[in-house]
N, C-alpha and C positions, 0 to 999 in steps of 0.2 A: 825330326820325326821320332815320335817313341812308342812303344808297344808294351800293354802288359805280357811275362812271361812267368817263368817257371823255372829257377834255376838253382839246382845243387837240395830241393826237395822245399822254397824256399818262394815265394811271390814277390815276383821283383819286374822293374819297369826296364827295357830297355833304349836307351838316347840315343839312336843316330847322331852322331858331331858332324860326318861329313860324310853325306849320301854318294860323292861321286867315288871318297878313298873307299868308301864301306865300313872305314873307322866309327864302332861301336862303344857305349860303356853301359854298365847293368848298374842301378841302384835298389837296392833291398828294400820294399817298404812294406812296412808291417806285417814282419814275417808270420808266414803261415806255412803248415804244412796237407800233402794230399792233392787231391784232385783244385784244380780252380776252378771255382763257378763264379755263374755271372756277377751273383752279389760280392764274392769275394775281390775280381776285376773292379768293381764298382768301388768298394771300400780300398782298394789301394790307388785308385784315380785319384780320390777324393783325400787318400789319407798323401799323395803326391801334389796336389793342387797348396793344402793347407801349407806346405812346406815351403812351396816357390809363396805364398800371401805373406808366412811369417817371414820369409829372408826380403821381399820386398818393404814389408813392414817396419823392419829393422836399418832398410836403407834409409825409407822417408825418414825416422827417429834421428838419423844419424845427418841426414841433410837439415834439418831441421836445427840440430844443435850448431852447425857452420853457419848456417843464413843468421841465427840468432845475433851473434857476435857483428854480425855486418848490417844488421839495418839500426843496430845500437851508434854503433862507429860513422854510416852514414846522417844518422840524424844529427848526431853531433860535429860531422863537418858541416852541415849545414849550417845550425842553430851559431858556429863559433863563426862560418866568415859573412852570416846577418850580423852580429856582433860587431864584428871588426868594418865590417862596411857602416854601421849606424854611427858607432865612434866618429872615423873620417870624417862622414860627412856632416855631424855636429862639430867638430873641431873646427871643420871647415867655413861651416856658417856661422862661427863665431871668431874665427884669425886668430883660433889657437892651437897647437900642439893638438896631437893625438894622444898622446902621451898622456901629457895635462888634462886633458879632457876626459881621460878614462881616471885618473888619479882622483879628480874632482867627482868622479861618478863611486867611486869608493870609500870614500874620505865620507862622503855626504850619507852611503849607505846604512854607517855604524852608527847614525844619528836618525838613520830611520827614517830617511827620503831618498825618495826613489828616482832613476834618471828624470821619466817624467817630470818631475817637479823641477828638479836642475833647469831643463829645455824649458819651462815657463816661465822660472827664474830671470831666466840670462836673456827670453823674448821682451819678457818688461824692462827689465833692466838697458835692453837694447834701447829700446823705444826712448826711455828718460831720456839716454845721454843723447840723442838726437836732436830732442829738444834742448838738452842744456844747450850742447852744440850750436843753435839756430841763436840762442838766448844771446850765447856770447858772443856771438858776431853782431848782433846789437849794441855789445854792448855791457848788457845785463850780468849777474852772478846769481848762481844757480846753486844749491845744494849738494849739483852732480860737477860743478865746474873745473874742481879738483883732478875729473876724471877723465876729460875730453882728450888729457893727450894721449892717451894711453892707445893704442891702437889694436890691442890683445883683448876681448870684450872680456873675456873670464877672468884676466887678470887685474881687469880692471874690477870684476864683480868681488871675486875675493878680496881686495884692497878694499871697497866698500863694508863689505863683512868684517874687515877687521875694524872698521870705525863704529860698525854699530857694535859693537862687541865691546867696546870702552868704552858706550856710554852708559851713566852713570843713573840715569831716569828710566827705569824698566818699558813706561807709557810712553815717553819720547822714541825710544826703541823700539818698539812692536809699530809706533804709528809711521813710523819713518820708513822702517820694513814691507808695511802694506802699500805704502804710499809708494814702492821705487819696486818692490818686487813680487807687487800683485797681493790686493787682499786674504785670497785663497792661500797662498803660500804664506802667509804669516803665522797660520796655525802648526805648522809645521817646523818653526825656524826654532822654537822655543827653547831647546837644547843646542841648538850649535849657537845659535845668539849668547849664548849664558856660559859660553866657553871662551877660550882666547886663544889666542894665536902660535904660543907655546903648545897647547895642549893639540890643534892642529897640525903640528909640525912632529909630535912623540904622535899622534894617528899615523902620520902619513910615515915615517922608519918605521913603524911598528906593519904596517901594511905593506912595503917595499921592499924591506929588509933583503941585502940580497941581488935585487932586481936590477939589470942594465935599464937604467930607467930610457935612454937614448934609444937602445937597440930595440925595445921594447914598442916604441913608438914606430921603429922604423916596421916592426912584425906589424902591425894593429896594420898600418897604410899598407902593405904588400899585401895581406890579406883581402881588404876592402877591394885591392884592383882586382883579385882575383873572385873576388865576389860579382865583381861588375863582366868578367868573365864568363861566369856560372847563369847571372840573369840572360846573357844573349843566348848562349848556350840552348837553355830554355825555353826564351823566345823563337828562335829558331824550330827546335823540337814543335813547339806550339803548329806555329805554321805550315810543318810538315804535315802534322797530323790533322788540321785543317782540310789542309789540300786531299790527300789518302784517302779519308773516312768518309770523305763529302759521299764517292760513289754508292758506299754502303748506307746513307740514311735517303730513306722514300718511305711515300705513304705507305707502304707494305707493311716495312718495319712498325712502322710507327702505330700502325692497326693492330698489328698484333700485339705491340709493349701496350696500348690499352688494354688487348682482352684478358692480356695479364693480370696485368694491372685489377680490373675488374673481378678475375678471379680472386684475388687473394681479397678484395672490398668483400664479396661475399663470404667469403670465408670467414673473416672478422666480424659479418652483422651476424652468420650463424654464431658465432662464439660469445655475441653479448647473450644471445638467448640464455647461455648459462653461467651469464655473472655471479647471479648468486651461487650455483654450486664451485665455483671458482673459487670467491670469497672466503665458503666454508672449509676449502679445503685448504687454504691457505691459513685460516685460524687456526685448524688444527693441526698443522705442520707447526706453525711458531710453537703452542703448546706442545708437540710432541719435541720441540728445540729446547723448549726449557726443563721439560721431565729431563732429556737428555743430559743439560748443562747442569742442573742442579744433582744428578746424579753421581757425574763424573767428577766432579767439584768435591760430594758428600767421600766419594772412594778416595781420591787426593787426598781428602784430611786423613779419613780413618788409618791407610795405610802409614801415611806418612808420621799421625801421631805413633800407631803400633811400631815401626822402627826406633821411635825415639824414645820409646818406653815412656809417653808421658800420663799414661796409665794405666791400670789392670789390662791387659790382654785381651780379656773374657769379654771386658765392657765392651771396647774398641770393633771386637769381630763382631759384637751385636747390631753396634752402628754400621758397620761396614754392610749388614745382613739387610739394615732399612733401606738402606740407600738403593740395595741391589733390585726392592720390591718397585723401585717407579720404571727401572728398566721392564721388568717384565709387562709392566702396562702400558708402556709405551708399545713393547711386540704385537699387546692385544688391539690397542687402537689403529697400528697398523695393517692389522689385518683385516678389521672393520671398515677402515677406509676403504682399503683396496681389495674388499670384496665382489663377487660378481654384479650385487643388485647397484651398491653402489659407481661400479665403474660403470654400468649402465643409463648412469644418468647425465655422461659427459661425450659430447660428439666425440667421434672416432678420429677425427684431426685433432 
């Protein structure tokens, strides 16, 4: 409870803290002296009110900078154990390493292909050695035959890559390429195809350097579990709020989120009615942007050449004197604009 008073000659509000102790405190606001009248109660309400908005206002500020920091930090737990879970589960569909699989997604980056393409890569490349596979239990020898034992498909893809890498027929290469690792992806290969196997190996130190390559692998797979974590987590949550919300949606709701609805549609057909003054006034803001930007631009030099003495003085302030004349036109088109006739020609929303 508080009361305006009157104390030590001096308009001030008194807080009750605790009605039952009778424990009081005065705060001073906007001292005045003499009789209080209403208006002056009125103005120290008001000049009390503004004071509890600013300190509130100062909290939200202040909350606002704490929340910031944490929906940064949450997005990026997210975005890292989608990461770590996508890795697993390509390492996974292809019987290699996590490790290796992200290595190979990096390795491949500085050449300017993207995991995407890798996952298309190693799906054709699947696909061949199945049929070599089919081939040579026939019988037959395959181009991929070399590769059937391998059990690792990436490893086996990279061992591939180092064979087109040494051949010597540029055309033989790109056809071979399209022909086991997908048309599409051939346009893509033309820089790591034209490199070798050394220069692969100083990428991969040069990107590693440092790195428990083993533990690393073991990080990517703990991740990913705990990604698989997060998705139940969420499914869960889903289901809850399935269940919960059901009672609150009925056709009530739902009549009224149209009349809403509806409302703002009219709202938006009154506001085509003044597209074109919309229009106009958006041409003339951009113009009033570049008076602006070519002014401030024009003062940038002037002053900047004036410190550097890269001329007379006298000239310098002259320039500095033109540039100052499109601000004041700019003041006057502003005020044109936003004159009375003219704000009257734009709905009140």
């Amino acid at each position: 409870n508080w009361n305006i008073i009157k104390k030590e000659g001096k308009l001030g509000i008194d807080v009750k803290l605790n009605s039952k102790s009778g424990n009081t405190g005065s705060s001073i606001i906007g001292a005045s002296s003499g009789s209080m009248s209403g208006f002056g109660a009125l103005m120290a309400g008001l000049n009390f009110f503004n004071m509890i908005m600013m300190a509130f206002g100062n909290i939200k500020n202040l909350l606002q900078k704490l929340v910031q920091p944490f929906e940064k930090s949450n997005a990026i737990l997210n975005d890292q154990l989608a990461q770590a879970d996508n890795i697993s589960t390509r390492a996974a569909q292809y019987n290699t390493s996590a490790q290796k699989y992200y290595a190979s997604q990096k390795v491949l980056n500085t050449f300017d292909i993207q995991e995407s393409s890798l996952d298309m890569m190693l799906k054709h490349f699947r696909e061949r050695l199945g049929e070599a596979k089919l081939a040579d239990q026939k019988g037959e020898k395959t181009l991929l035959s070399n590769y059937i034992g391998e059990t690792d498909t990436l490893q086996a893809f990279w061992d591939f890559i180092d064979y087109l890498q040494n051949l010597k027929d540029k055309d033989v290469r790109d056809k071979l390429a399209g022909d086991i690792l997908g048309s599409r992806e051939e346009k893509v290969l033309g820089e790591l195809l034209g490199s070798n196997k050394t220069d692969m190996q100083e990428i991969f130190q040069r990107l590693f350097k440092g790195v428990n390559f083993e533990k690393l692998g073991s990080e990517i797979d703990r991740m990913g579990i705990i990604q698989g974590e997060q998705a139940a987590l969420a499914a869960r949550r889903d289901i809850e709020n399935m269940n919960n919300r059901a009672k609150y949606i009925n056709s009530k709701n739902v009549n009224k989120q149209n009349k809403f609805e509806k409302t703002k549609d009219q709202v938006n057909t009154q506001n085509m009615k003044f597209y074109g003054n919309y229009v106009d006034m958006m041409i003339m803001l951009e113009k009033m942007n570049k008076i602006s930007s070519d002014a401030l631009n024009g003062i940038l030099k002037s002053v900047t050449d004036i410190v550097n003495g890269g001329n007379e003085t006298k000239k310098q302030v002259n320039e500095l004197v033109k540039v100052v004349n499109p601000i004041q036109t700019l003041n006057q088109i502003a005020q044109r604009l936003f004159s009375k006739s003219n704000v009257n020609n734009f709905p009140n929303n």
